[in-house]
C-alpha positions, 0 to 999 in steps of 0.5 A: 382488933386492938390497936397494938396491931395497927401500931406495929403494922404502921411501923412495919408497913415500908417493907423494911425490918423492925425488931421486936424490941423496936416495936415494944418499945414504940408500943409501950409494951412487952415483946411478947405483946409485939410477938401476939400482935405480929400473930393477929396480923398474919392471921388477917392475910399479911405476910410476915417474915421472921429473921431471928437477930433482924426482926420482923418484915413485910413480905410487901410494902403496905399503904396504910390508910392516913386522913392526911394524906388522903386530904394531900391528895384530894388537893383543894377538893379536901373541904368537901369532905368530912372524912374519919379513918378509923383503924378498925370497925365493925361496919363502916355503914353502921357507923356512918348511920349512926354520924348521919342520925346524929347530924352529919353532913352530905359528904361524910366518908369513914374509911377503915383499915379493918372491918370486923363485921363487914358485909355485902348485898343480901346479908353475905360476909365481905371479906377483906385483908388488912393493909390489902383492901378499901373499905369505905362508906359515903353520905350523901343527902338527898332532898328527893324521897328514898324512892326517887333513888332508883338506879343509885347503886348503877350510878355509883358503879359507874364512878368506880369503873371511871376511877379504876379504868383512869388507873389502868384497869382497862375494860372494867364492867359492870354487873347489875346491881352493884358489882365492879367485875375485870376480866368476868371476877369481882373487883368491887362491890357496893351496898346501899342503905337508905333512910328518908321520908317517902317525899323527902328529904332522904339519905343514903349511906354508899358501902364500897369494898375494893381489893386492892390486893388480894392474899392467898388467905383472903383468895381461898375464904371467897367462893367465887372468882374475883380479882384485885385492883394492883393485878388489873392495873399491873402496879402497885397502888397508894391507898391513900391516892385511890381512896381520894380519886375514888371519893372526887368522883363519887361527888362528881357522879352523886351531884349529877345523880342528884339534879339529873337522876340515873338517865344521864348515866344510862348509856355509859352502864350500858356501854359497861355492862358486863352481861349485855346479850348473854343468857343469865339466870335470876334468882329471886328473893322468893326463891323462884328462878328466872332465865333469859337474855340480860338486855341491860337496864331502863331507866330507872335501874330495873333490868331487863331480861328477854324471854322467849315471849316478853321483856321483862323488869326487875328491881331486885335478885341474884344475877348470874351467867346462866352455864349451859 
């Protein structure tokens, strides 16, 4: 997306108006420029009100996303990270591959006011509305091999729940891999991709994508139930504040991931488990179809699924609440 339409939504982002006259000229360009970008910034899932004589406002105040003030309110955890806001992006993990390969640290983070080309597990579309979700990636080395990672993406999910339920969103679970549901609706979700040698060392870029708030545009593009982080907590949120709290728990979740791996965290995504004891259905990437009782995960993130006759592992699929 150009970065006209970041300009304008900066200048309209506190809810109050803003002539087209305003907005051009903070631009350097033509009011008919500002009239095309209000344009792509509607199509994109904000509502915007037009007052001939007024201008142009914000149906709601947006947070936009700021390094300094994510770095104000990360306090003295700032220089841990390396942080980059980009305004728009085709992938934030494709992007942080590419710092990772050229030399970037443990820590690095890419946050993005809009992905162009944003994905989720097994190849899905993310769709997300400028100015109403949380799109970032984390880089973090590991000096074990990629296949000493197992159980990372839980891990992971584990730190979001903490920061979501330390924000007022009481009851978030988890659903196995990389799900963050609230009341049975997906509030998060996480993609993992890795590199490395089989002994080590390795590295993992950590996707993570959070509705913060959720448009009706962007409502009726997802086929499946989901939800947003200002509706589970019952106010309005500083993306800017969450995308800190989220990154301070992360490190503290990936730090104890790295020494102890993912059995330390095993009881608590036990406790979240969204689908413990119900009867669920996996799809495969083989296509076939499995069925029985989630019976949550062992310790190296596989999950377990009991059927009339054995206990069975998995390391990978589709899961689902089976409907009778």
């Amino acid at each position: 997306m150009p970065s006209l339409q970041f300009v304008a939504l900066r200048l309209l982002a506190d809810g109050r108006f803003r002539s087209g006259e305003d907005i051009a000229r903070a631009a350097g360009v033509s009011r008919g420029s500002v009239w095309l970008a209000v344009r792509e910034l509607e199509r994109a899932g904000l509502e915007i009100h037009r007052v001939r004589g007024r201008g142009y406002r914000l149906s709601q105040s947006v947070s936009v996303l700021d390094a300094a003030q994510i770095a104000h309110h990360l306090g003295t955890a700032a220089p841990q990270f390396a942080l980059e806001v980009v305004d728009s992006v085709g992938s934030t993990n494709t992007l942080l591959m590419q710092r990772a390969n050229a030399g970037a640290p443990s820590a690095a983070a890419v946050a993005a006011e809009n992905q162009a080309a944003g994905r989720g597990r097994m190849g899905r579309a993310w769709h997300a509305g400028i100015g109403g979700a949380l799109t970032f990636s984390l880089l973090w080395r590991f000096e074990r091999g990629a296949g000493a990672l197992a159980g990372l993406s839980l891990a992971v999910g584990v730190a979001l729940a903490r920061v979501f339920e330390s924000l007022g969103a009481a009851g978030a679970m988890l659903k196995w891999p990389n799900d963050v549901l609230w009341r049975g609706a997906k509030l998060a979700g996480i993609l993992i991709e890795m590199q490395g040698d089989a002994l080590g060392p390795s590295l993992a870029v950590i996707g993570i994508g959070i509705n913060v708030r959720l448009s009706e545009s962007v409502r009726k593009r997802v086929d499946q139930p989901i939800t947003d982080l200002e509706t589970a907590c019952g106010k309005t949120l500083d993306r800017n504040e969450v995308l800190a709290r989220l990154l301070v728990e992360l490190h503290r979740v990936l730090e104890e991931f790295a020494s102890d791996g993912f059995g330390a965290l095993h009881g608590e995504w036990q406790r979240r488990h969204a689908y413990q004891g119900r009867v669920v259905t996996l799809a495969l990437p083989d296509g076939r179809v499995e069925s029985g009782v989630a019976r949550g995960v062992a310790d190296d993130g596989a999950l377990l699924v009991e059927t009339a006759t054995v206990l069975r592992r998995y390391h990978t699929g589709d899961v689902s609440v089976r409907v009778n």
